[in-house]
C-alpha positions as CSV (number, residue, x, y, z in Angstrom):
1,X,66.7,-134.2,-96.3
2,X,66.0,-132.9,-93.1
3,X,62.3,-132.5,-92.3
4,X,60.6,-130.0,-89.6
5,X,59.3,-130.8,-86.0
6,X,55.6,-130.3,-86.6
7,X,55.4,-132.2,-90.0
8,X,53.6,-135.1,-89.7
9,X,53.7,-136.6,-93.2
10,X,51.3,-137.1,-95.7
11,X,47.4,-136.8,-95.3
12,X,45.0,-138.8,-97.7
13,X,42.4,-136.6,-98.5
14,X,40.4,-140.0,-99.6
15,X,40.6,-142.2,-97.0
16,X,42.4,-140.2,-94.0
17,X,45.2,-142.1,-93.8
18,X,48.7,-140.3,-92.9
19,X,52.0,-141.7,-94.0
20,X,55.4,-141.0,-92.7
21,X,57.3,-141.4,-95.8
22,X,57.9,-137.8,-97.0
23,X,58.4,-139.5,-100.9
24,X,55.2,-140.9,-101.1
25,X,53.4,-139.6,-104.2
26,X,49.7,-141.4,-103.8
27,X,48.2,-143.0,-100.7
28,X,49.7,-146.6,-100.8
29,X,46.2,-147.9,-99.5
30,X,43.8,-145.9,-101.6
31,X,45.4,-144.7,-104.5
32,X,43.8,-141.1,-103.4
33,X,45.8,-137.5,-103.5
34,X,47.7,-136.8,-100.5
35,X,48.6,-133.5,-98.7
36,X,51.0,-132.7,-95.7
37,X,49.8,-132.2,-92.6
38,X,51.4,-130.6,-89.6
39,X,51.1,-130.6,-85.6
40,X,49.6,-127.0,-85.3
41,X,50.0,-127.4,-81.4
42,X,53.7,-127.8,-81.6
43,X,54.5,-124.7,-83.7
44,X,55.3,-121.7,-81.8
45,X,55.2,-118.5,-84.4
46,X,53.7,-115.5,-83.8
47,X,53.6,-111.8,-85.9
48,X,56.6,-110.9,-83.9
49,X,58.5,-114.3,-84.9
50,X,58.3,-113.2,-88.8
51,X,58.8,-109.5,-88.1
52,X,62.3,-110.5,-86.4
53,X,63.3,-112.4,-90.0
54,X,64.5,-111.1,-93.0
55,X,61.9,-110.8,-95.4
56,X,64.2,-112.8,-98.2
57,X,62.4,-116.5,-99.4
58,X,59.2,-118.6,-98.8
59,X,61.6,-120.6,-96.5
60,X,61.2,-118.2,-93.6
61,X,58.3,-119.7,-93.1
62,X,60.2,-122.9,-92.3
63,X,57.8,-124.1,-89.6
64,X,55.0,-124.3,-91.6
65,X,56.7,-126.9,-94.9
66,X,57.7,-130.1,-94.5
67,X,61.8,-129.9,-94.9
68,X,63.9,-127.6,-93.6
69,X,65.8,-124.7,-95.0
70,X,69.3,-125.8,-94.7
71,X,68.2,-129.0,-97.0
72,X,65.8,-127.1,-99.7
73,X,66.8,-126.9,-103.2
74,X,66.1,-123.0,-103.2
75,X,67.2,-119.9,-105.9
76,X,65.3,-117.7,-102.9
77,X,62.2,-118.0,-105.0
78,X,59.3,-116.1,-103.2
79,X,59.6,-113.0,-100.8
80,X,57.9,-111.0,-103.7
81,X,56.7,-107.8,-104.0
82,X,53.3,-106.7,-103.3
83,X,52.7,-103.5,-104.9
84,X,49.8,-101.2,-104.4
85,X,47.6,-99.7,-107.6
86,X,46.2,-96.4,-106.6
87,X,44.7,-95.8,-110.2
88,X,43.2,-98.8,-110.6
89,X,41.9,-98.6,-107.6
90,X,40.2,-95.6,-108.8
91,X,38.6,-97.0,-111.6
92,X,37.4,-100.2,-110.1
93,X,36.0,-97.6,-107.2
94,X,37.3,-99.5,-104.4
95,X,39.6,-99.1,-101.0
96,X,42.8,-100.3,-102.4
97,X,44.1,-102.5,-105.1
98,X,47.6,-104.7,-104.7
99,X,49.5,-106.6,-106.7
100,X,51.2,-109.4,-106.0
101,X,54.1,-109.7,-108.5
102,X,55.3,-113.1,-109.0
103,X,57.3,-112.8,-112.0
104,X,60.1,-111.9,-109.5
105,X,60.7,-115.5,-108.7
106,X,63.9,-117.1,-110.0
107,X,62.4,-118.5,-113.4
108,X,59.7,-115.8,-113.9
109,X,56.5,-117.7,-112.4
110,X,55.0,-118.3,-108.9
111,X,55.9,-122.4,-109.8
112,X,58.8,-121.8,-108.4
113,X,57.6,-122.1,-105.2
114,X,56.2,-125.5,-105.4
115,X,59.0,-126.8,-107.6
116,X,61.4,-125.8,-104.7
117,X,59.9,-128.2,-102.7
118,X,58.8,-130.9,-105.1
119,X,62.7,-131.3,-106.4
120,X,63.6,-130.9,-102.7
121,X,61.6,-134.3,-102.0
122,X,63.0,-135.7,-105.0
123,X,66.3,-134.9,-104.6
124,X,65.7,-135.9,-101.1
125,X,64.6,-139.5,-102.2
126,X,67.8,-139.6,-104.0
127,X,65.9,-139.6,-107.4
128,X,68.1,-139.4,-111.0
129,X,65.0,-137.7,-112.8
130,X,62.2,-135.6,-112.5
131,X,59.5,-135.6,-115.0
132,X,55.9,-133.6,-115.4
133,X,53.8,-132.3,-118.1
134,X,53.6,-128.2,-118.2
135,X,51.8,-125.6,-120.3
136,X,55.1,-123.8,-120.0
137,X,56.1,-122.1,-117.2
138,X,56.2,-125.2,-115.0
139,X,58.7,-127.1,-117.3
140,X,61.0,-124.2,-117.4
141,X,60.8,-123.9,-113.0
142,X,61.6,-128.1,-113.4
143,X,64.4,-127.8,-115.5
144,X,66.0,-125.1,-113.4
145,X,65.9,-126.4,-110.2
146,X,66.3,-129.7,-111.2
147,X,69.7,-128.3,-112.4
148,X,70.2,-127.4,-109.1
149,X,69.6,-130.2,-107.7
150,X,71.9,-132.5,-110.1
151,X,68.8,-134.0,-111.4
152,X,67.9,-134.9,-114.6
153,X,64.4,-133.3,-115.8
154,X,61.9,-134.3,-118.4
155,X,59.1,-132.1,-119.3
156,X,56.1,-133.0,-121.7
157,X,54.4,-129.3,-123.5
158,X,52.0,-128.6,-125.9
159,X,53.4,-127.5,-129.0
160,X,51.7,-124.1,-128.5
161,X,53.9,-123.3,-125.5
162,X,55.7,-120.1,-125.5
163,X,59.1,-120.3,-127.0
164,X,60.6,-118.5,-123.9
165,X,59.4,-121.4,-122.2
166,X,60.5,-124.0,-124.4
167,X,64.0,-121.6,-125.1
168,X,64.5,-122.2,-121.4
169,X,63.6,-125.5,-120.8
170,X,66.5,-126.4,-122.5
171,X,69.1,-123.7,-122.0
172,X,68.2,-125.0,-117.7
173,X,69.9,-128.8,-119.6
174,X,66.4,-130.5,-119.3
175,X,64.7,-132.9,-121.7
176,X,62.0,-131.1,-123.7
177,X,59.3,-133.0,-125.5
178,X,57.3,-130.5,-127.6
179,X,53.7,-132.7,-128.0
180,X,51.4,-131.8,-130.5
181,X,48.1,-130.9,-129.6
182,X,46.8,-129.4,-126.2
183,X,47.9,-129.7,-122.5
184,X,46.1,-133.1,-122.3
185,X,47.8,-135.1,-125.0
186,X,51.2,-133.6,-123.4
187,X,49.7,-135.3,-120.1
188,X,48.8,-138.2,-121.9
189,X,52.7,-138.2,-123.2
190,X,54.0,-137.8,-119.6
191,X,52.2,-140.6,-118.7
192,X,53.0,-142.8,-121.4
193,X,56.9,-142.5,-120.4
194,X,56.4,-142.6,-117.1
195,X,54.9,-146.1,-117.6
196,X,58.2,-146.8,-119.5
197,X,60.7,-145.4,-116.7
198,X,59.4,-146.4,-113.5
199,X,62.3,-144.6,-111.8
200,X,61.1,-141.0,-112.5
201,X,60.4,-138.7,-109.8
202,X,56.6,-137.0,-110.7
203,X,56.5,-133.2,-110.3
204,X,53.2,-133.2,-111.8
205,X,50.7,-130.6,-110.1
206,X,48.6,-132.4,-107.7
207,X,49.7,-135.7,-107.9
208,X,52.8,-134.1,-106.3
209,X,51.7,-133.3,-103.0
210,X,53.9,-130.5,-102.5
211,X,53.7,-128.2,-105.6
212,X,50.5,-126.6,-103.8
213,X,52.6,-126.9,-100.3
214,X,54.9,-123.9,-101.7
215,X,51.8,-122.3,-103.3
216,X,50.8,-121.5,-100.3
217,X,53.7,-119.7,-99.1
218,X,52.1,-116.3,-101.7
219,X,49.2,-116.1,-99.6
220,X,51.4,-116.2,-96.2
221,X,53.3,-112.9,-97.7
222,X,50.4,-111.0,-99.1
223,X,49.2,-111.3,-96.0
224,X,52.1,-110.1,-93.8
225,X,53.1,-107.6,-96.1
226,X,49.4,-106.2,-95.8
227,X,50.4,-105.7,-92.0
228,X,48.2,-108.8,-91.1
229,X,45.2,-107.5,-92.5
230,X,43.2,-110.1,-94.3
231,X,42.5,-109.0,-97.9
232,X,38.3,-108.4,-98.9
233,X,39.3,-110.1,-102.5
234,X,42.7,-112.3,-103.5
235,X,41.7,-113.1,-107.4
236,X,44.1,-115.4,-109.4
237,X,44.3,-116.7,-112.6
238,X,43.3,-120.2,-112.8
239,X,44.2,-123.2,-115.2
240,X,44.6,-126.1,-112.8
241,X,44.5,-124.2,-109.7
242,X,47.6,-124.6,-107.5
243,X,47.8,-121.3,-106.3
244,X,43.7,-121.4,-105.3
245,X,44.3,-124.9,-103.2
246,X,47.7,-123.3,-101.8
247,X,46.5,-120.1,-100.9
248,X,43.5,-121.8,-99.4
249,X,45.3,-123.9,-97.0
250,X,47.4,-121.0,-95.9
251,X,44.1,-118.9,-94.9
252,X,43.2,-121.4,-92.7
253,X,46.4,-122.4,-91.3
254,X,47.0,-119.1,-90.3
255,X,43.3,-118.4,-88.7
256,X,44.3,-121.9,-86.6
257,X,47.9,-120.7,-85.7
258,X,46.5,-118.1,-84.6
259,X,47.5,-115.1,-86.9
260,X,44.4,-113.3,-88.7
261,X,40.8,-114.3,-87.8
262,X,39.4,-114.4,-91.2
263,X,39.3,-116.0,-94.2
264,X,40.0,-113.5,-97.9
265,X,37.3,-114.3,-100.6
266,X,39.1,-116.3,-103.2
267,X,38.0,-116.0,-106.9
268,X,39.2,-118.3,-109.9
269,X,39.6,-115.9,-113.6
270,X,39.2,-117.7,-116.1
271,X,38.8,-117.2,-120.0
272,X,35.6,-118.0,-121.5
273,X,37.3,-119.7,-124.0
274,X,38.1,-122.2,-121.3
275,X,36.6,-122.4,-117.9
276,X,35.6,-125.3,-116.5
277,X,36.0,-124.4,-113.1
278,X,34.4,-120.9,-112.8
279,X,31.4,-122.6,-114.6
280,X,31.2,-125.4,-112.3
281,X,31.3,-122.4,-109.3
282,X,28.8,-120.6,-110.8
283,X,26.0,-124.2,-110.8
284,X,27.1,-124.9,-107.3
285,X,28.9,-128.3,-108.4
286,X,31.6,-130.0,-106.6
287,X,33.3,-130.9,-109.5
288,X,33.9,-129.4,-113.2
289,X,32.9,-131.0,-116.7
290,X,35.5,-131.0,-119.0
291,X,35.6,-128.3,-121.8
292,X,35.3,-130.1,-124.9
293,X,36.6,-127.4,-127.4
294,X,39.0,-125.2,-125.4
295,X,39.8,-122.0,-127.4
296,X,41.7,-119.0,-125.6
297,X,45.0,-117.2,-126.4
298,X,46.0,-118.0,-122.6
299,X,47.7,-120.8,-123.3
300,X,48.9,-121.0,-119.4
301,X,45.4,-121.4,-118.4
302,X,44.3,-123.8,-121.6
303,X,43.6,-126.9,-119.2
304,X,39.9,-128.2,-120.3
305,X,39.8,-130.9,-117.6
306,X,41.4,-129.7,-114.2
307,X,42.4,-132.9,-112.1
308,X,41.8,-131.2,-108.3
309,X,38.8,-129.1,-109.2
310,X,37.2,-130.2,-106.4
311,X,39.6,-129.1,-104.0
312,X,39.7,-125.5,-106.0
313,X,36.1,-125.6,-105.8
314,X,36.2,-126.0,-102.0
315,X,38.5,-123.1,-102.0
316,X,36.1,-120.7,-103.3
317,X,32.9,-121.6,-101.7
318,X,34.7,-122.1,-98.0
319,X,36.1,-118.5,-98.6
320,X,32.6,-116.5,-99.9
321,X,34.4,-116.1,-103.2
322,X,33.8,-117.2,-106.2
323,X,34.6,-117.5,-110.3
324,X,34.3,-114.9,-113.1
325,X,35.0,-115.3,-117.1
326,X,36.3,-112.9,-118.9
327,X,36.9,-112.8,-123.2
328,X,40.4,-112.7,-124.4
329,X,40.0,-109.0,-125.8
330,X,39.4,-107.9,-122.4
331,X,42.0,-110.1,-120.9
332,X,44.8,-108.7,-123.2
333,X,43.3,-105.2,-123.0
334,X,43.8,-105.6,-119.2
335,X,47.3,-106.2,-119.5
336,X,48.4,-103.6,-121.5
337,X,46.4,-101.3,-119.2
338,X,48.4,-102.2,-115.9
339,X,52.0,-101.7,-117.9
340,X,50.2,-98.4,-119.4
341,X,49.1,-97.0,-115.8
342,X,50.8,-98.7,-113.3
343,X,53.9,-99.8,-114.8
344,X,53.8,-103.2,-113.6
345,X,54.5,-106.1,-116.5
346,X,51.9,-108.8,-116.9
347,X,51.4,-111.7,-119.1
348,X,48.1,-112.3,-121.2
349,X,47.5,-115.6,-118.6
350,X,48.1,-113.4,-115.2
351,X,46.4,-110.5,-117.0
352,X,43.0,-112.6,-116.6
353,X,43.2,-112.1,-112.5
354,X,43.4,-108.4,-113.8
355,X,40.3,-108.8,-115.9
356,X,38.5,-110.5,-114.2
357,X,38.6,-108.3,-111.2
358,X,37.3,-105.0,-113.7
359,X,34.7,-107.2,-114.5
360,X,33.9,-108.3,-110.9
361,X,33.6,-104.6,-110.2
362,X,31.2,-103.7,-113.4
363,X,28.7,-107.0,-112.0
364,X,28.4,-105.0,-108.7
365,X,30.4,-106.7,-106.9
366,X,32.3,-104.1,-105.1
367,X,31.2,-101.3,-102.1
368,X,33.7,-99.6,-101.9
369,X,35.7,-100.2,-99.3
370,X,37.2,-103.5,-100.3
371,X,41.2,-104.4,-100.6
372,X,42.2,-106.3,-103.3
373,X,44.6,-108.2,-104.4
374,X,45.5,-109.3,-108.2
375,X,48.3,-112.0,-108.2
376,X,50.3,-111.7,-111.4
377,X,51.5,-115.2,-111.5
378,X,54.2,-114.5,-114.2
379,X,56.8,-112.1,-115.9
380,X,55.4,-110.0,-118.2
381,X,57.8,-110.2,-121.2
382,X,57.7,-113.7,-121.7
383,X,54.9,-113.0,-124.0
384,X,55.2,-109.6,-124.5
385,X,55.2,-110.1,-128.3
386,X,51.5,-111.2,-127.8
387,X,50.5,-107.5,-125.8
388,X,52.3,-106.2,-128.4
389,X,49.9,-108.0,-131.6
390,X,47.2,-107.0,-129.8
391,X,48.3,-102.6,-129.6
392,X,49.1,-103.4,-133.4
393,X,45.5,-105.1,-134.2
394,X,44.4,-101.9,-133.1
395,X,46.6,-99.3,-135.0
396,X,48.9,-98.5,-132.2
C-alpha cells in the first residue's frame, strides 16, 4: 500500500494526537476517533490540475486521500453524474436544482466510496477479513470490494434490510448475518464477534477512519462539475451521517487549498419517524438523544442513536445549514415524483434529501436565486417494489 506525499497519518480528534500507522483504527493513547490529516502546504493542485484529468473515479483526486491510485482497491466508484432538474426547480421557485446521482457507483450506493478506501487499508494491513454492521447498502459495498480485494467479509443487518441487499451480500461471497431487530442489535452482533475474532479488520462507519475520507470525494465533484461554483444548499439524506462529515471536510479543504472561497449550507433529511440528529440541530445541541421508538419505512436511515453526531452536528452549524424532518408519505411521494418528472430513479431513503428540500422551500427557506443540490445516495430500483406499494395504496 503505497500512501501519498502530503498524508500525514491519523489525527485524534480527542486528544490531537497524529499517528503514522495508516491501520490504526482508534487513537492508541486515548481511545478517541481518528481522521487523516494532510500537509495542505505540500499539495500543489489547482482548477487547471483537475480539468487536465479524465473525469473517471474519486481517485483523481489522488493528492487529497491517503493511498495512492496504483494501490486502491477501486471498481472506479465515483465520478457520478450530476444532473440538473429544471422542473423541480420550478416548483421549489428557485435558481437551479441538481442532482447528484450516486446510484451510479459500482454496487448502487455512494458507500462505495468509503469502502474503497477502508478495504484498501485493510487489504493494505494484510488483513484475512473485514467485518461491519450495515442497514444494507454498506454490507453489499463490503462484500464487493472485499471480493476484490481477496478478503473475506462479514456483515451484521437487521432483518428488515432489503433483500437486494441481503441477495447481494452473498452473491459478492461474503458472510451475511441477518439479526433480528433494528440496526443496533445488528451493531450489538458485530460487536459481539468482533470480541470473538480479534483478527477482523473494522469497516464500521466512523470507527473506520476512512469511510468518511471517500465520502468526501461527492462533494469535491459536485463542486467541479458545478464549474467551481459553490452550491447555496447540498441536502442529503442522513442516518449516521458519513456523507455530512465527508462532504464537510471537503468544503473546507478546498476553501484552504485554495479552490472556492466558500462554504455550501449543508442540511441533514431525516424522517420524523427517526431523527435524532435534525432534532438535536434544531435545540442547538452538540450532541443527539437517542430515539427510543424509531418508526420509518427508510430503513437506510433507521439509526436511533448516531455514533459521530457531533461531528455531523458541526457540519451543519459551521456551514449555516441546518436539519429538516419530513413524514414518510411525503418522502415516498417525493420519490415517485422525481422518476415521474425528471426521470431520475430514487430510493424511499435518498428520496428524503428530495423531501426534505420541498419542504425547506414551503418553510420559506428559499429566495429565489439559490442552487441546489439533492444527493440521491442510492439506485432507485433496489426498492422499487416499495414506490411501487405506495402508487398502488393510492389506486394507481
Amino acid at each position: 500500500m503505497e500512501l501519498t506525499d502530503a498524508f500525514l497519518g491519523l489525527e485524534c480528534l480527542e486528544c490531537g494526537s497524529i499517528h503514522d500507522g495508516p491501520d490504526v483504527q482508534a487513537c492508541p493513547d486515548c481511545g478517541g476517533s481518528l481522521d487523516p490529516t494532510y500537509d495542505y502546504d505540500a499539495i500543489n493542485v489547482s482548477r487547471e490540475t483537475f480539468a487536465s484529468r479524465p473525469f473517471d473515479t474519486q481517485w483523481r483526486y489522488e493528492e487529497l486521500l491517503p493511498f495512492s491510485r496504483s494501490s486502491a482497491v477501486t471498481m472506479n466508484e465515483g465520478a457520478t453524474a450530476l444532473v440538473p432538474c429544471p422542473s423541480l426547480a420550478d416548483e421549489l421557485g428557485v435558481e437551479s436544482v441538481y442532482l447528484k446521482d450516486e446510484g451510479r457507483n459500482p454496487t448502487g450506493s455512494t458507500t462505495d466510496r468509503g469502502q474503497s478506501l477502508a478495504v484498501t487499508a485493510g487489504a493494505g494491513r494484510d488483513a484475512n477479513d473485514v467485518a461491519l454492521a450495515s442497514t444494507g447498502n454498506g454490507g453489499q459495498s463490503a462484500a464487493a470490494y472485499a471480493g476484490r480485494a481477496g478478503l473475506e467479509s462479514h456483515t451484521y443487518v437487521p432483518s428488515r434490510s432489503s433483500f437486494s441487499n441481503k441477495a447481494m451480500i452473498n452473491v459478492h461471497g461474503g458472510d451475511m448475518n441477518v439479526v433480528g431487530g433494528r440496526y443496533d442489535d445488528a451493531v450489538g452482533a458485530f460487536e459481539e464477534a468482533c470480541g470473538e475474532h480479534d483478527d477482523w479488520h473494522s469497516l464500521q462507519a466512523f470507527d473506520n477512519p476512512y469511510r468518511h475520507e471517500g465520502a468526501k470525494t461527492t462533494l469535491y465533484e459536485l463542486v467541479e462539475q458545478l464549474e467551481w461554483s459553490v452550491p447555496d444548499v447540498v441536502c442529503y439524506p442522513t442516518g449516521l451521517g458519513l456523507g455530512l462529515a465527508g462532504a464537510y471536510k471537503a468544503a473546507t479543504e478546498l476553501r484552504e487549498l485554495g479552490l472556492v472561497d466558500e462554504l455550501p449550507g449543508l442540511y441533514a433529511a431525516q424522517p420524523a419517524g427517526c431523527a435524532p440528529i435534525v432534532e438535536a440541530s434544531e435545540n442547538d445541541r452538540e450532541t443527539h438523544e437517542p430515539v427510543e421508538t424509531p418508526d420509518t419505512i427508510c430503513g437506510e436511515l433507521e439509526i436511533a442513536d448516531p455514533p459521530a453526531s457531533s461531528r455531523v452536528l458541526e457540519a451543519l452549524a459551521a456551514t449555516d445549514g441546518g436539519g429538516v424532518t419530513v413524514d414518510d408519505t411525503d418522502i415516498l411521494e417525493a420519490g415517485v415524483q422525481v422518476a415521474a418528472h425528471e426521470g431520475l430513479e430514487m430510493a424511499p431513503s435518498p428520496a428524503t434529501a428530495a423531501a426534505g428540500v420541498w419542504q425547506l422551500a414551503e418553510n420559506g427557506a428559499f429566495d429565489g436565486d439559490e442552487t441546489v443540490v439533492i444527493v440521491n445516495t442510492t439506485a432507485g430500483n433496489k426498492e422499487g417494489d416499495v414506490l411501487r406499494s405506495h402508487l398502488m395504496s393510492q389506486g394507481i
